[in-house]
C-alpha positions in Angstrom: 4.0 -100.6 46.5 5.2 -97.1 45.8 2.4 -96.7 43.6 -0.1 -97.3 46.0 2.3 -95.0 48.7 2.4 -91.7 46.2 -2.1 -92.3 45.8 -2.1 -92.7 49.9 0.2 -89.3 49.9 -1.6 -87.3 47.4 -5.0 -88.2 48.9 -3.1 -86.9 52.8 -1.9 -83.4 51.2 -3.7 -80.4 52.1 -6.3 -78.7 49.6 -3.9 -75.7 49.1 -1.0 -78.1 48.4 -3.5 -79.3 45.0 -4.8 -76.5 44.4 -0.9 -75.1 43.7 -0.2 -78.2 42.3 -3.1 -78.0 39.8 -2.0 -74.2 38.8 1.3 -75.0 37.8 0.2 -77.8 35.6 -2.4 -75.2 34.1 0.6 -72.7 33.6 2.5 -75.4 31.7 -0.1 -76.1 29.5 -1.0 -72.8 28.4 2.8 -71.6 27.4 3.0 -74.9 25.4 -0.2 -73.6 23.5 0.4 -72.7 20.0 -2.2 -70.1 20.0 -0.9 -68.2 22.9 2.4 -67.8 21.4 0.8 -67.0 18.2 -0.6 -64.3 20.2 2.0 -62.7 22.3 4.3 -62.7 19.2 1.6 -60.9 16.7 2.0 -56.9 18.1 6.0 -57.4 18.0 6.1 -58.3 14.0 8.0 -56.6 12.1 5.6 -54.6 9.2 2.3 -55.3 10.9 -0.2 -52.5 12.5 -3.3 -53.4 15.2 -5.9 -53.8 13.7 -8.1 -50.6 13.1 -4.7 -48.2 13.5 -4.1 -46.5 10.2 -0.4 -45.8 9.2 1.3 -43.0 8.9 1.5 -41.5 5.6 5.4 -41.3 6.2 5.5 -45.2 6.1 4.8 -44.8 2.3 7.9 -43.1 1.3 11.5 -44.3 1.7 12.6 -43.2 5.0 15.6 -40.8 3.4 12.7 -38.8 1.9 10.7 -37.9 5.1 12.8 -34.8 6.2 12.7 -33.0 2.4 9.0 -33.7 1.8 8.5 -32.4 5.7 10.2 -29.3 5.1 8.7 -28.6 2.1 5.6 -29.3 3.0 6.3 -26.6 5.9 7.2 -23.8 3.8 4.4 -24.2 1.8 2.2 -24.1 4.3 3.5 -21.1 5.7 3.3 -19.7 1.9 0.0 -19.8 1.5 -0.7 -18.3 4.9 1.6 -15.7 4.0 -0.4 -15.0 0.6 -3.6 -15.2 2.4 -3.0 -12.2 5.1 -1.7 -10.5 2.3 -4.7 -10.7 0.5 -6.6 -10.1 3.6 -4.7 -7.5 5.2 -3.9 -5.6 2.0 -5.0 -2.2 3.5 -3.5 -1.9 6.4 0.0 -3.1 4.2 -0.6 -0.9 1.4 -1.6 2.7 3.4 1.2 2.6 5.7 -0.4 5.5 8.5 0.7 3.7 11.2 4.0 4.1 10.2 6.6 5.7 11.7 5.2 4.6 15.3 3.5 7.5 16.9 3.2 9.6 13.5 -0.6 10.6 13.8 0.2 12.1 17.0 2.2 14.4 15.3 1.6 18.5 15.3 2.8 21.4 13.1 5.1 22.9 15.8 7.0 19.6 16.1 8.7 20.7 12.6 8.2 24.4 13.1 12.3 25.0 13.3 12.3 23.6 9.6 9.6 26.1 7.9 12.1 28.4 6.6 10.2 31.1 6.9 6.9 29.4 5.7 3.6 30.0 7.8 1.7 26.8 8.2 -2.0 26.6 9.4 -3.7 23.7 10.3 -7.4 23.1 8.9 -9.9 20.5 8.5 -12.7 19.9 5.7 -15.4 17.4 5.0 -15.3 14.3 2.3 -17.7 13.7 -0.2 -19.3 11.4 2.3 -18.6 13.5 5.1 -15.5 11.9 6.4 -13.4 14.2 8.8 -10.0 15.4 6.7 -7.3 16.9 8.0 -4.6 19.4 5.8 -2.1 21.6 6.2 -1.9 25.3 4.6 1.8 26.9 4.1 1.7 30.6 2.7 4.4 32.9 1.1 3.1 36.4 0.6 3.4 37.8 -2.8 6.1 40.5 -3.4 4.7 43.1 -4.2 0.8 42.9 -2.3 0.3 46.3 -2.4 0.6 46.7 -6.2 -2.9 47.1 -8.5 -3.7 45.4 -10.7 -5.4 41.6 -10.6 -4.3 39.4 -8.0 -3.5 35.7 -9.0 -3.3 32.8 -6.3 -1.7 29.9 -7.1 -2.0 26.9 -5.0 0.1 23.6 -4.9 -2.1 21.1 -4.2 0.1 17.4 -2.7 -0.9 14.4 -2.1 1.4 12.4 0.0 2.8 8.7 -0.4 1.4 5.6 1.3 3.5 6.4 5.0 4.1 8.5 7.5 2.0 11.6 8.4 1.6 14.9 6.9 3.6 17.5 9.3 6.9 15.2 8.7 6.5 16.5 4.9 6.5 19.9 5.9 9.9 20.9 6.1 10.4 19.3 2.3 7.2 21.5 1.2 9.0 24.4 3.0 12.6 23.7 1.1 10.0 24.1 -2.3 8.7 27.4 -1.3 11.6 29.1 -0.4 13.2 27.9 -4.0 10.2 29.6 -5.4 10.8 32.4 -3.3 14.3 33.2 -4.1 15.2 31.7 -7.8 12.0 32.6 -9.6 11.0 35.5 -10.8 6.7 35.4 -11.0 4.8 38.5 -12.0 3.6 40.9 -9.1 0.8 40.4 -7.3 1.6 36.5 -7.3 0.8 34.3 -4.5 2.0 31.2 -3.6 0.0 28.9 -1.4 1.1 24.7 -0.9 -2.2 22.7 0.6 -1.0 19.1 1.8 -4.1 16.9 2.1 -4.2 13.6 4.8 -6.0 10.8 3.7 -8.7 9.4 5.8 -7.3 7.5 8.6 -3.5 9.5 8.6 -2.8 11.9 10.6 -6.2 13.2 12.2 -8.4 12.4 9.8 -10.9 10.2 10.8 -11.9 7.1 8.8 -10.1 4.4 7.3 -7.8 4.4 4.5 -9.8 2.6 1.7 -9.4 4.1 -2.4 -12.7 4.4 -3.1 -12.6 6.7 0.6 -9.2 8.0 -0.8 -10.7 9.2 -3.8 -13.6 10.8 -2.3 -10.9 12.7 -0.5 -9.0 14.0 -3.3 -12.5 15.3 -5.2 -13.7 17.0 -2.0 -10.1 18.4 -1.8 -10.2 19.9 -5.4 -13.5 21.2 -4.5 -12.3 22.8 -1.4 -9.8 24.7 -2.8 -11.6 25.7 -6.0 -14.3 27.2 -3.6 -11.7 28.8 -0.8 -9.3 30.3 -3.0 -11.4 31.2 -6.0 -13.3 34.6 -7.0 -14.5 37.2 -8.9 -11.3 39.5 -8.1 -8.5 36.5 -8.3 -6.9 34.3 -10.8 -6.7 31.0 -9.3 -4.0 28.1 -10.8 -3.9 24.8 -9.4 -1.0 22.7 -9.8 -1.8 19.3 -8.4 1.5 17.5 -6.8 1.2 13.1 -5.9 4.2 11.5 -4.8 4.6 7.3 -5.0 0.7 6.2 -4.4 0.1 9.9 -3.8 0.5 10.1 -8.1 -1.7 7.7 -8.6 -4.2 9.8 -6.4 -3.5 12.9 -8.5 -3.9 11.4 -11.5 -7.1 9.7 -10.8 -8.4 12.6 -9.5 -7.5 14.5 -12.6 -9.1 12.1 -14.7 -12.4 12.1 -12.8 -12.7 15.7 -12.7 -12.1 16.3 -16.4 -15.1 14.0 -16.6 -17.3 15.5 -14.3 -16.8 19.3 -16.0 -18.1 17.6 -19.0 -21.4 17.4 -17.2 -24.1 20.6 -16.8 -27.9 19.0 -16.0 -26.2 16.6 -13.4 -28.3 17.3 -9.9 -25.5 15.3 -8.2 -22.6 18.0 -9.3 -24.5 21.4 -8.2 -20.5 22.4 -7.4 -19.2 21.3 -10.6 -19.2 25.4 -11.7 -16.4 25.7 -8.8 -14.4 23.5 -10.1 -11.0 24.9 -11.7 -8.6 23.5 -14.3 -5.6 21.8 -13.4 -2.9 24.1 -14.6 -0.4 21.2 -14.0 -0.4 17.6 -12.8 3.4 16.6 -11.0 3.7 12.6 -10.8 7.2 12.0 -8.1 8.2 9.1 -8.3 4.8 7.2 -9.6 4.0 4.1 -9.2 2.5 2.5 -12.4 -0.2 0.3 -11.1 -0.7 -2.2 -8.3 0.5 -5.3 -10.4 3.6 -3.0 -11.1 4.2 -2.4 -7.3 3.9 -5.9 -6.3 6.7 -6.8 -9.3 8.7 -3.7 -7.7 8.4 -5.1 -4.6 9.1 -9.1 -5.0 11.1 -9.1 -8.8 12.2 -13.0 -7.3 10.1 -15.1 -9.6 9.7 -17.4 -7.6 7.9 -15.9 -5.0 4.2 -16.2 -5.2 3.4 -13.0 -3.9 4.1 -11.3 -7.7 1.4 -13.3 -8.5 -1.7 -11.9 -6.2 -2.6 -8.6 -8.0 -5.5 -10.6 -9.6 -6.6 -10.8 -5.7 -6.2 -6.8 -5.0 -9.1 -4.8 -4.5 -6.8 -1.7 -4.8 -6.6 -1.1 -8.2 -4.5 1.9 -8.6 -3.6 2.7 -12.3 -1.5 5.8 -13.3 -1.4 4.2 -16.7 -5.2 4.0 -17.3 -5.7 7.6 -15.7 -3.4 9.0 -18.0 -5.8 7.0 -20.9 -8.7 8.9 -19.6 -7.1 12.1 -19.5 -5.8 11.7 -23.2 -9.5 11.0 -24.1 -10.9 14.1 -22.5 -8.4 15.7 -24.8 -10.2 14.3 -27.7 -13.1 15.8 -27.2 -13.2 19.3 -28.6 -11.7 22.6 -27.3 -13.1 22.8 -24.0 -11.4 19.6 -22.9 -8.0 20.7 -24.7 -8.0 23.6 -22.7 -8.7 21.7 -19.7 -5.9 18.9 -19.7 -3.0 19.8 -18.1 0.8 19.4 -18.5 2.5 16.6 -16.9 5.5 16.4 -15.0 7.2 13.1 -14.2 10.3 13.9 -11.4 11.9 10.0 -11.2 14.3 9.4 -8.5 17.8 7.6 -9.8 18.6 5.9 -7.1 14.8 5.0 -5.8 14.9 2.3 -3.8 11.1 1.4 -3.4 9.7 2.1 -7.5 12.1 1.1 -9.9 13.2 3.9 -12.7 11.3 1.5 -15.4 8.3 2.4 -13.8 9.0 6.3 -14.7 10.3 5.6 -18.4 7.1 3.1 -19.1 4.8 6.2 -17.9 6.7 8.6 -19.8 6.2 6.6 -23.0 3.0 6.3 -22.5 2.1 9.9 -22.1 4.0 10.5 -25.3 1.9 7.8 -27.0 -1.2 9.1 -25.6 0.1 13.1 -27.5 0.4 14.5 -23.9 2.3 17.4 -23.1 4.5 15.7 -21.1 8.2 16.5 -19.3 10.6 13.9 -17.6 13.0 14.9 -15.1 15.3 11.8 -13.3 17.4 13.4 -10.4 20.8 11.6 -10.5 21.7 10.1 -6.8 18.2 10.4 -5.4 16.0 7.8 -3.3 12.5 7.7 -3.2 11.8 10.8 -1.1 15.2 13.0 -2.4 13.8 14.0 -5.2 12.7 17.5 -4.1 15.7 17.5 -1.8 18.5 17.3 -4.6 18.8 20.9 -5.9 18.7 20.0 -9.7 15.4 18.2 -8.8 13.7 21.2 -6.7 15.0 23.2 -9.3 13.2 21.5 -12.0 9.7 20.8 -10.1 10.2 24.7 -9.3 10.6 25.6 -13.0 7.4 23.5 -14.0 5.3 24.5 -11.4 6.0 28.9 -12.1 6.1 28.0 -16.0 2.1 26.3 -15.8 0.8 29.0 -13.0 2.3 32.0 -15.3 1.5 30.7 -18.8 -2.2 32.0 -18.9 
């Protein structure tokens, strides 16, 4: 009887009243399926991944090691792109001329209260491959100009360090003059003249800073003043002056002119007859050699910036230029009479080359049966050389003994 009384009532319910009932049945049976729990419960296991998601490569290592292999991973990443723009940027590091700020802006009169005395002149000449070069000229008049006799000019030649501009040097070129000036005691008719050359791309010379540019420069320089301060009527001696990179410069330099005077039928040297011997060749606080620098420079070993020399296209040797001048000297009288003394002023204290540097160059020049002198100022930095009275002193003393000794 209730049987046939629940059939009678579910056949009297409204259609939504099924219809509900028929969803709820539906619900029940698909959370009692096996498969459906098997599939809610598959993202949330523990050790699984969705498929076609790879890992991390973090979930390889034990989680205590992900912050150390991060972090090293990190620095040597930023390593290598350290050692890259090194590489890359290896010019604008190594020729400093934008350093101080503002230096190429620089003018003679901004150091004129300095000069002691000294008359500075600006000028400008032409490279080999017709950069625009700009020097300085500084003058002392000889004592005695009225006097007869021959007239003898001797001109210090310097070549400047990787920084900074020329006029900033002036007032140590100055300091050098007067010394000359007052403590030595040249023959009459004696005049000294100091010639401090820019580099392309210092000061205002135009160009960019590159050695093979660089050397052009020096060569056109030496040319220059062979031609400007050389004639009939005057005895010209040439002392050539490099300080840091600046001796590397003067050295090369030396070594490719001795080579050059060796040739007469060139058609490419038509001004090689100009050309005058070096009476002396002053290395301030040298560098020995790019490799060198870099060792200088970073002496942690376990930096790998040490290690990039092979990488350098600078390849500034003092060592190997002092080679070629010891050859030129091998090869009869003429070049014996042509290879001049050497002067290597060290700085005690130098903060920049270490004073191995100066005591490896020294012994090489005396391997190498080069007439060769060593001066190491006691309490000097890099640049104080000059400025230490026992050092201008001695750079005085070399540069009147070689101008006078002819």
């Amino acid at each position: 009887m209730l049987g046939r009384w629940a059939l009678r009532r579910l056949w009297r319910s409204p259609p939504q009243a099924v219809a509900k009932r028929e969803s709820i049945r539906s619900l029940h049976q698909v959370r009692g399926s096996r498969h459906c729990i098997q599939i809610t419960r598959h993202p949330l296991t523990p050790g699984r991944s969705l498929p076609g998601v790879r890992p991390l490569f973090t979930e390889a290592i034990p989680p205590v090691l992900v912050p150390p292999v991060i972090f090293v991973g990190l620095l040597l990443t930023l390593w290598t792109w350290k050692c890259f723009w090194i590489v890359v940027l290896q010019d604008k590091l190594l020729y400093l001329s934008w350093l101080p700020p503002l230096s190429r802006s620089e003018n003679i009169a901004d150091y004129a209260g300095e000069f002691r005395g000294v008359q500075w002149t600006e000028k400008s000449i032409r490279s080999l491959d017709g950069t625009k070069l700009a020097l300085c000229e500084g003058r002392l008049p000889p004592k005695n100009a009225g006097s007869p006799g021959p007239r003898k000019s001797v001109v210090i030649c310097y070549l400047q360090g990787n920084g900074g501009s020329t006029p900033m040097r002036l007032p140590l070129l100055s300091q050098v003059m007067q010394t000359i000036k007052e403590t030595a005691t040249p023959p009459d008719n004696v005049e000294y003249i100091v010639v401090a050359l820019s580099y392309r791309g210092y000061w205002k010379s135009s160009g960019r800073a590159t050695q093979r540019g660089i050397e052009l420069d020096a060569q056109a320089f030496l040319n220059w003043v062979s031609e400007t301060y050389g004639n009939q009527d005057t005895d010209l001696q040439i002392v050539l002056w490099g300080h840091s990179l600046g001796a590397a410069v003067a050295s090369t330099a030396v070594a490719t002119q001795l080579s050059r005077t060796q040739m007469v039928s060139s058609p490419e040297e038509t001004s090689q007859k100009s050309f005058r011997p070096i009476a002396g060749l002053i290395l301030e606080a040298p560098i020995s050699s790019i490799k060198d620098m870099l060792i200088s420079l970073y002496p942690q070993r376990w930096l790998p910036y040490r290690y990039l020399w092979p990488l350098s296209w600078n390849n500034w040797n003092v060592s190997a230029a002092l080679e070629q001048i010891a050859h030129q000297k091998k090869r009869g009288p003429v070049g014996l009479r042509q290879v001049p003394p050497l002067f290597i002023m060290s700085a005690e204290s130098d903060e920049v080359i270490p004073l191995w540097v100066a005591d490896q160059l020294e012994e090489k020049a005396r391997a190498l049966e080069l007439d060769v002198e060593r001066k190491n100022v006691k309490g000097a930095m890099h640049i104080e050389g000059p400025l230490k009275v026992d050092g201008r002193k001695a750079l005085v003393d070399f540069i009147v003994k070689v101008s006078t000794s002819k």
